[in-house]
N, C-alpha and C positions, 0 to 999 in steps of 0.2 A: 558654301561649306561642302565638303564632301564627308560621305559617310562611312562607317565603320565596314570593314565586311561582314560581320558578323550582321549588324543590322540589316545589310545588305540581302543577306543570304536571307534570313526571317521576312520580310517584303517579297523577294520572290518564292519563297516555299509559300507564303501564304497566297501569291496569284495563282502559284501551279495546280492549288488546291482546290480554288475557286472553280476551273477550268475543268477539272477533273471532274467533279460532283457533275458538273452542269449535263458533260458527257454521258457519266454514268447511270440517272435516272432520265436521259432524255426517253426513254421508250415506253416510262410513263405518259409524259406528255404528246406524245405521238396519236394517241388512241382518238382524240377528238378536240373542237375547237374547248367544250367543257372543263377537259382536263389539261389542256395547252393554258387558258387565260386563267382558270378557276382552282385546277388541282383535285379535278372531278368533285367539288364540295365534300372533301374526305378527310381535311387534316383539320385536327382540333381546334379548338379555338386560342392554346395558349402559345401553339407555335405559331398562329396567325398572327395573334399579338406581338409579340418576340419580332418578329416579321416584320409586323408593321411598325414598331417600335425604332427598328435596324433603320427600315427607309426613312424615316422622320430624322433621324440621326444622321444628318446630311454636312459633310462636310464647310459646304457653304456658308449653311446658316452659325454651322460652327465659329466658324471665323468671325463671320459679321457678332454673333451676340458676343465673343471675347474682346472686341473691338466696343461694341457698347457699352460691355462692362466696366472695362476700360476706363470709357467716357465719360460714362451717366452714374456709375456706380450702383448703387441698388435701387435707384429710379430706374435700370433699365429690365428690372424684370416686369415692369409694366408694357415694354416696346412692344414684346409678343403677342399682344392683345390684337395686334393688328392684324395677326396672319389672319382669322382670331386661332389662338392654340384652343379656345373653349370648344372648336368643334369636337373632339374627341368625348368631352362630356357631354353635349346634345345628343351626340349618339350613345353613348352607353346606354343613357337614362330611356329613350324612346324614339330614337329616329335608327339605329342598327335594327330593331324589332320590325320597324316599320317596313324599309329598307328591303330586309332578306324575305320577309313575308311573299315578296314578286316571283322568289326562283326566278331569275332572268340571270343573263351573262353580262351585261351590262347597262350603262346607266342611261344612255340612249333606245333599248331594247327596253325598261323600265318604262318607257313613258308612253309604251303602248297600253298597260293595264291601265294607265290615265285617262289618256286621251283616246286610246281606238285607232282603229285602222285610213282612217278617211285623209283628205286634202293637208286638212288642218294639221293632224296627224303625222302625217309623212314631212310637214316643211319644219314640223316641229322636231322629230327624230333629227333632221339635216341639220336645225339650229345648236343641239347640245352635240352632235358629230362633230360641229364644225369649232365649236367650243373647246371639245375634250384635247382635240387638237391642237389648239391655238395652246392650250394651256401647257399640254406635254412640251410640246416645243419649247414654250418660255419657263420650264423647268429643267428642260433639256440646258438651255444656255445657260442658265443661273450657276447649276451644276458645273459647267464649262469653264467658266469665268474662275469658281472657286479654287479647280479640281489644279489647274495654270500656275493661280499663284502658291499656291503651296506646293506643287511638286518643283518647280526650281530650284526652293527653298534650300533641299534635301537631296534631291539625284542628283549625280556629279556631272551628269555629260550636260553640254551645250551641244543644243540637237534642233540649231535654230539653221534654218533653210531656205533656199530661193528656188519658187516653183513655178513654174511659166510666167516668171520675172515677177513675181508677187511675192516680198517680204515675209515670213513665216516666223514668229520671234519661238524662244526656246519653251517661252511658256504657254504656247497654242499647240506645241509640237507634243509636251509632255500632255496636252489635255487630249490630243486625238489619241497617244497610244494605252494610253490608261480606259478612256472610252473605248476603244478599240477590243483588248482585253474583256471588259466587261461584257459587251456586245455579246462579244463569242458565246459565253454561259449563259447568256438571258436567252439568246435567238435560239439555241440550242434545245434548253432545257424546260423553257417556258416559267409557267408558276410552280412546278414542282423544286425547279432549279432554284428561282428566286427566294422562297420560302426557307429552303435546307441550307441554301450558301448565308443568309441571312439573318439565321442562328447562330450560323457560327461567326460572325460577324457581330454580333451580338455579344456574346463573350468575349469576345477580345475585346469589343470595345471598351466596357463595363470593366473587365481588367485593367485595361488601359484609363479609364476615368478615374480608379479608385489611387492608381501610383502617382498620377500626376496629382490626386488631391493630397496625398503625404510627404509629397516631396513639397509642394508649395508648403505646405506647413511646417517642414522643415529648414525651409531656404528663406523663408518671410516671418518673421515675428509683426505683434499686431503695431507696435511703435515705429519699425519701419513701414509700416503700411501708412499709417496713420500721419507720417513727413511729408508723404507725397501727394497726400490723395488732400482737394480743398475741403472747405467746410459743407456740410452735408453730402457729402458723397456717399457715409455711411447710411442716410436717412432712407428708410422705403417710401415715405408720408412725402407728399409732394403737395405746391402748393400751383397758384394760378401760372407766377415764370420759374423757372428752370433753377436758376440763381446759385449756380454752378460756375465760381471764377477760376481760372487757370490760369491769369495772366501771369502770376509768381514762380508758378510752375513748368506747366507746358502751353505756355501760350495757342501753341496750333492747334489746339486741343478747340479753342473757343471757336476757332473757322469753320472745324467740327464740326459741334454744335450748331451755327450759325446753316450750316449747309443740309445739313440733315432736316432741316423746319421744325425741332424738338424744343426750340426757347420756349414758348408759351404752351408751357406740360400741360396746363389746365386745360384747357381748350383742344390741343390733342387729345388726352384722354378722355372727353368727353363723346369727340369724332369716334374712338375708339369703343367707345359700350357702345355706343347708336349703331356703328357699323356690325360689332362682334353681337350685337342683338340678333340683327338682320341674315347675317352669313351664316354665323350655327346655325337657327331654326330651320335655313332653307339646305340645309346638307350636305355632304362632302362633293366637294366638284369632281367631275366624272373623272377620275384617274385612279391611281393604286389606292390612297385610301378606302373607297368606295366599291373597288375590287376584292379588300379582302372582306367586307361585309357583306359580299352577293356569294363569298368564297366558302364562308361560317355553313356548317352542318345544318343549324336551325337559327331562327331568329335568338333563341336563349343564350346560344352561345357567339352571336355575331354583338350581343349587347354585351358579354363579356369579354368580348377579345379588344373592343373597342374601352372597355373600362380600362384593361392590363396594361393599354398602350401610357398611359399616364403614370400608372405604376412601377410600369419600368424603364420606361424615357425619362423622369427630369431632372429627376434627384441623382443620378449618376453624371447626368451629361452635365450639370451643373457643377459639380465636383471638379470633371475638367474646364470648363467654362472659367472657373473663378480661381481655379490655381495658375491658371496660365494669363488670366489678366493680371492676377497681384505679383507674379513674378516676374512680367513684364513693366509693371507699375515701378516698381522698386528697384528692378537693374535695367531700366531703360536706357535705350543708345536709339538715337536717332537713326547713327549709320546703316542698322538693318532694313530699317523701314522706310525710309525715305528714299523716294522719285524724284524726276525730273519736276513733278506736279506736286513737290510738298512729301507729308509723311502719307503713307499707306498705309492706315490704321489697321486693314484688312489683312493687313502681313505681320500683324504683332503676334496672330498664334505660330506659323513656324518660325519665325525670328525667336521666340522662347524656346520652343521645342528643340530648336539646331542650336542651341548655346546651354542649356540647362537639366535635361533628361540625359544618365549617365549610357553608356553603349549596350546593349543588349535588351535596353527598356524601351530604346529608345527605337529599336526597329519594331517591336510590339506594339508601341503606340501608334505609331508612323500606317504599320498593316491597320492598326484599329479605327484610322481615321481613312487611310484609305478603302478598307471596307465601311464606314460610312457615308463615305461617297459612293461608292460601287453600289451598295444597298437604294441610295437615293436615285441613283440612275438606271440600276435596273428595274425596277419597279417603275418607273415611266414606262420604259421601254418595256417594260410587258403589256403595263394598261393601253396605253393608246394605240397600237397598232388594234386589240382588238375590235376598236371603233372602224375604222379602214375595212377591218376585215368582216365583221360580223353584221355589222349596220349601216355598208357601205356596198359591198361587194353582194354578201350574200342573200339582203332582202333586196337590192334594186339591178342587181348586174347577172348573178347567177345561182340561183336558191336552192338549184339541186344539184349544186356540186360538191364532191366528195369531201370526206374529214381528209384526204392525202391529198389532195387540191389547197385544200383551205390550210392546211398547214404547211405547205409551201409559200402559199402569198403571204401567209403571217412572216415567216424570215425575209420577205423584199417588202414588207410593208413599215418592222422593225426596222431594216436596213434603211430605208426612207425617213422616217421619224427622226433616227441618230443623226443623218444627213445633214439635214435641214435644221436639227436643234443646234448643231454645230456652226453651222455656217449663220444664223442668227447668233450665237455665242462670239463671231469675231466683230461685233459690231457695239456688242455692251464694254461700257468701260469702268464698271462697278458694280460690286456683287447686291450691293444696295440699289443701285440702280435698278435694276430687275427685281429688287424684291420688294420694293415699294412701288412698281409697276404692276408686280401680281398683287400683292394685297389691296391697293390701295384703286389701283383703275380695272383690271380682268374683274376682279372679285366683285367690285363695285357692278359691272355689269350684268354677274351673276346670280346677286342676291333675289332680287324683288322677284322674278318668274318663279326662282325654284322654293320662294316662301310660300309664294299664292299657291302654288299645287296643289300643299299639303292642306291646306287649312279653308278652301274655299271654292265651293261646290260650282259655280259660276265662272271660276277662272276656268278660261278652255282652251285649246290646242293653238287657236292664232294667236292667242291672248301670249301665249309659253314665246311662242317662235316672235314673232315682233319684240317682243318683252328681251326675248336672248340675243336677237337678233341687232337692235337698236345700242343694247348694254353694251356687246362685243366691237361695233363700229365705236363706237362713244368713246373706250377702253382705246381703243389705235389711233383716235384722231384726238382727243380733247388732249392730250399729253403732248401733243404738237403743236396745236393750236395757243395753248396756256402752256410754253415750257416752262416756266418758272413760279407757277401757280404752287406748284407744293401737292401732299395728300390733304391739305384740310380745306384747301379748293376745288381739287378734280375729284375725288372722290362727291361731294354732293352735287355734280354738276351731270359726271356720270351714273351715280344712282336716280337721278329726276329722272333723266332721258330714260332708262331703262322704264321705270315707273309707268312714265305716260305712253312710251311703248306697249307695255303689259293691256294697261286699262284701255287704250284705243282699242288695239286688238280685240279683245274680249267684248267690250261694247259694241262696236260695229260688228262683231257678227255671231249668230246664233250660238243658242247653248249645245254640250256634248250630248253623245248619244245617251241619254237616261238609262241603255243598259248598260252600257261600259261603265258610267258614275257607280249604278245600284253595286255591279262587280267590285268595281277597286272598292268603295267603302266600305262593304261587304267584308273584303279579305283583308285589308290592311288597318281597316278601326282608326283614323287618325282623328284628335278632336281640331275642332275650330265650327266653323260657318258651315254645316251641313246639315241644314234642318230638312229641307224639302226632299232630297234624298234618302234623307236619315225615316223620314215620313213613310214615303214611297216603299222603302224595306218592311217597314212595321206593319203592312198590309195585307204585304205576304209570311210576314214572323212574326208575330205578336212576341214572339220571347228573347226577337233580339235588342240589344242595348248595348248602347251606344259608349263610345270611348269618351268619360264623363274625371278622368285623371288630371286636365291639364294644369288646374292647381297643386297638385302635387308630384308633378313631372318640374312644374317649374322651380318650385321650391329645393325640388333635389338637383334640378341644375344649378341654383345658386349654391347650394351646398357644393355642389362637384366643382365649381369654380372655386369658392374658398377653398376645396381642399387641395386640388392643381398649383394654386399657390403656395401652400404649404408646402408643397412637393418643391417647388421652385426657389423659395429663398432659404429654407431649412439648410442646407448642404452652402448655400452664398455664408451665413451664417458663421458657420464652424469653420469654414476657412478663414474668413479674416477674423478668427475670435471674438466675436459677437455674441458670447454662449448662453445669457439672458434670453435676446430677441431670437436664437436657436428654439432653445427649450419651451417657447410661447409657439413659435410653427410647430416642432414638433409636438406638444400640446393641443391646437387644430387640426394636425392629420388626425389627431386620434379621435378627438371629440367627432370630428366631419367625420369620418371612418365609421364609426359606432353610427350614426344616423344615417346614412348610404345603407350600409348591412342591413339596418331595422325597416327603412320607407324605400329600399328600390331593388335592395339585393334578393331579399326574402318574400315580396311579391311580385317577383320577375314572375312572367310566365314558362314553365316548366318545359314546353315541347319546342 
């Protein structure tokens, strides 16, 4: 399809804008690597939120959960479990407190208050460098993959190319220049840039989430909903199978299903708490999420910017989520979505969007989900080069070189990152692909180390690095070795290996230095397995005491999980006129709301 000019013009006014900011506050970010990756720890916590809210609001994921919705109907707001989305509540509640308590720049710089300076130490630093890495990069492509099929959708040129005799299709072309764009303002302007362009990014999108929800409720009545879609597709309640038929309907729907590994729901969602148990507690993995909680003023307001992010991400994004699946549902044509390889479920959001958003909405949407991709991609590309740079360069290569040094190698460290995420990106061939590669196998190899840090005085430095190190090989090779294994086999196959990596390590060889332990428990208070430590302080404090919460930390995360949902099918709800099972979510936000406020809000700690 081609677009309006008008549209046209509103997508580029809103790049040139992008570009502009990034310019104009670069000379904040100039001053140090601090205020280059962090934003000198100076900006509040609700634009941090806002912020981080923008980057979660990823085009990608966009697509893929309207495609689920789609699919699964309101079983699919359980799919997210996987990423798990609960990290956001593990950190509100006690792990953003814990977290920003370090003052460090990052999350490999973090695990010297752990572990200490020594062997162990340094291979440990290198294991989550090497991690944070691995990870940008396979967010980088995810991104790539998304950013492809949607811009074809929509830009009129075919801008497909032969470059030292290598095939270039239209929608790799449109993914480099869109990356391209972004780059400029992120390498430019740093966390300053990323944060400010990511606000306003924010608002449009949220605009753009609220017209697509009116018009679907304009354009969909709940009877035609309710012709197309099989039996239980309205149900949240799920049972052991799936038992979601389409053969009346849309038959390819089932191949779907069938490829996805989602028929035996029970059993998924089972993989799915075990896993999302495990990956909360152990923390956000070293990239932008984790960035803006080392980013927060103090730990009070890194626990609240981390609350906001659920507050203002689901219930909006949902709103577009379920208006463009049921108007896809109901004026379904094959002809847009369908490949060479079948239909392309992944292309059911701009296939709605290019056929049913009237002209001048429709370039505000278009901007708002292209700044949700831009949000998701810069914010990689701010986090990970600082690993390159900060915990690569500057502790083992050159430690006394300048902040105009170091902020030079940051824009060729950036430029490398986007590089490489790209050129990985022309090798996935679904947005699913990759993203049940990151949750299901990266993740898997991340959990068990970054669990045991927190909660167990014994887990030490080799114990981390073998643990990370074992998890990361597992994560690249078991997905090879079992291609067709699925997440409900590689995942426990790669959580073992990580496991017995961890505990080898740690067992074969001595414990940390007892002052470095006495330090981090000291400052950061985390409850679990620290009694001898906990001992060894009381010797010298008789009046200190210990972090004695974890019952009531856990309890408000269940709470923060029910209420995340609430946040989640509330808005599914009211679009397809559902207004009963609406008014019972909205009902629980408020109930779970009122108990957050009383058991986590009001005895936050104050500084």
């Amino acid at each position: 399809m081609s677009l309006h000019p008008v549209d046209l013009g509103i997508i580029v006014l809103y790049l040139l804008t992008t570009i502009f900011i990034g310019f104009w506050i670069s000379k904040k970010a100039r001053k140090n690597l601090d205020s280059y990756f962090l934003g000198g720890k100076s900006l509040p916590w609700y634009l941090l939120g806002l912020s981080n809210a923008s980057g979660q609001f990823d085009i990608s994921g966009t697509m893929m959960m309207v495609a689920w919705l789609f699919v699964y109907g309101l079983k699919s707001a359980w799919i997210p479990w996987l990423w798990p989305i609960w990290n956001q509540v593990f950190l509100m509640i006690f792990l953003a407190v814990w977290l920003r308590r370090s003052n460090v720049l990052t999350g490999a710089e973090w695990l010297k208050t752990r572990f200490g300076t020594g062997t162990g130490a340094s291979l440990s630093h290198i294991s989550v460098v090497v991690f944070a890495i691995v990870a940008v990069i396979g967010f980088i492509a995810y991104a790539f993959e998304g950013i492809g099929k949607f811009a074809t959708t929509f830009l009129p040129w075919d801008l497909s190319a032969s470059v030292a005799g290598i095939e270039i299709s239209s929608e790799r072309m449109y993914a480099l220049l869109i990356m391209g764009i972004t780059s400029i303002y992120v390498i430019k302007g740093g966390m300053y840039s990323v944060v400010m362009t990511e606000v306003l990014q924010f608002t449009i999108m949220t605009i753009s989430c609220i017209a697509i929800g009116i018009i679907a409720m304009n354009l969909v009545s709940a009877e035609q909903l309710t012709a197309v879609v099989p039996e239980g597709w309205k149900d949240l309640i799920f049972s052991w199978r799936l038992d979601l038929n389409w053969n009346d309907l849309i038959p390819q729907v089932n191949d779907k299903i069938k490829s996805d590994g989602y028929g035996m729901f029970g059993a998924f969602m089972m993989m799915a708490v075990f896993r999302g148990i495990f990956v909360s507690i152990a923390g956000p993995v070293p990239g932008y999420d984790m960035q803006r909680v080392l980013a927060a003023r103090s730990p009070r307001e890194a626990a609240l910017m981390s609350g906001s992010v659920s507050l203002a991400l689901f219930f909006p994004r949902y709103l577009m989520i379920t208006g463009l699946a049921v108007i896809g549902l109901v004026y379904f044509n094959t002809g847009g979505i369908m490949t060479s390889r079948g239909i392309d479920f992944e292309k059911i959001l701009p296939f709605t969007l290019g056929n049913y958003i009237p002209v001048g909405l429709l370039g505000l949407v278009l901007a708002g989900l292209i700044a949700a991709f831009m949000s998701t991609f810069a914010a990689n590309v701010n986090a990970g080069p600082a690993y390159i740079v900060n915990d690569i360069y500057k502790r083992f290569i050159n430690p006394e070189a300048s902040a105009r040094q170091l902020i030079r190698l940051s824009y060729l460290a950036s430029m490398a990152v986007v590089l490489v995420g790209i050129v990985t990106g022309f090798f996935i061939s679904s947005i699913n692909e990759i993203f049940l590669w990151i949750t299901g196998a990266l993740f898997g190899g991340y959990a068990v180390s970054n669990l045991l840090k927190w909660v167990w005085w014994r887990f030490n430095a080799y114990g981390y690095f073998w643990g990370m190190i074992s998890g990361l090989l597992a994560a690249l090779i078991v997905p090879k070795v079992l291609p067709g294994a699925g997440f409900l086999v590689s995942f426990p196959v790669i959580f073992t290996i990580s496991t017995l990596g961890s505990l080898l390590g740690t067992w074969l060889t001595p414990p940390d230095d007892e002052a470095v332990l006495v330090a981090f428990y000291r400052n950061v208070r985390p409850w679990g397995f620290w009694k001898p430590v906990y001992e060894k302080i009381k010797q010298s404090d008789p009046g200190f005491r210990k972090n004695s919460h974890f019952r009531r930390d856990m309890f408000n995360s269940l709470v923060g999980i029910i209420w995340q949902m609430g946040l989640t099918v509330a808005p599914i709800f009211l679009i397809i006129r559902e207004y009963t099972n609406m008014w019972l979510a909205l009902a629980t936000i408020a109930i779970t709301s009122i108990i957050l406020k009383i058991n986590w809000l009001d005895k936050l700690e104050k500084t």
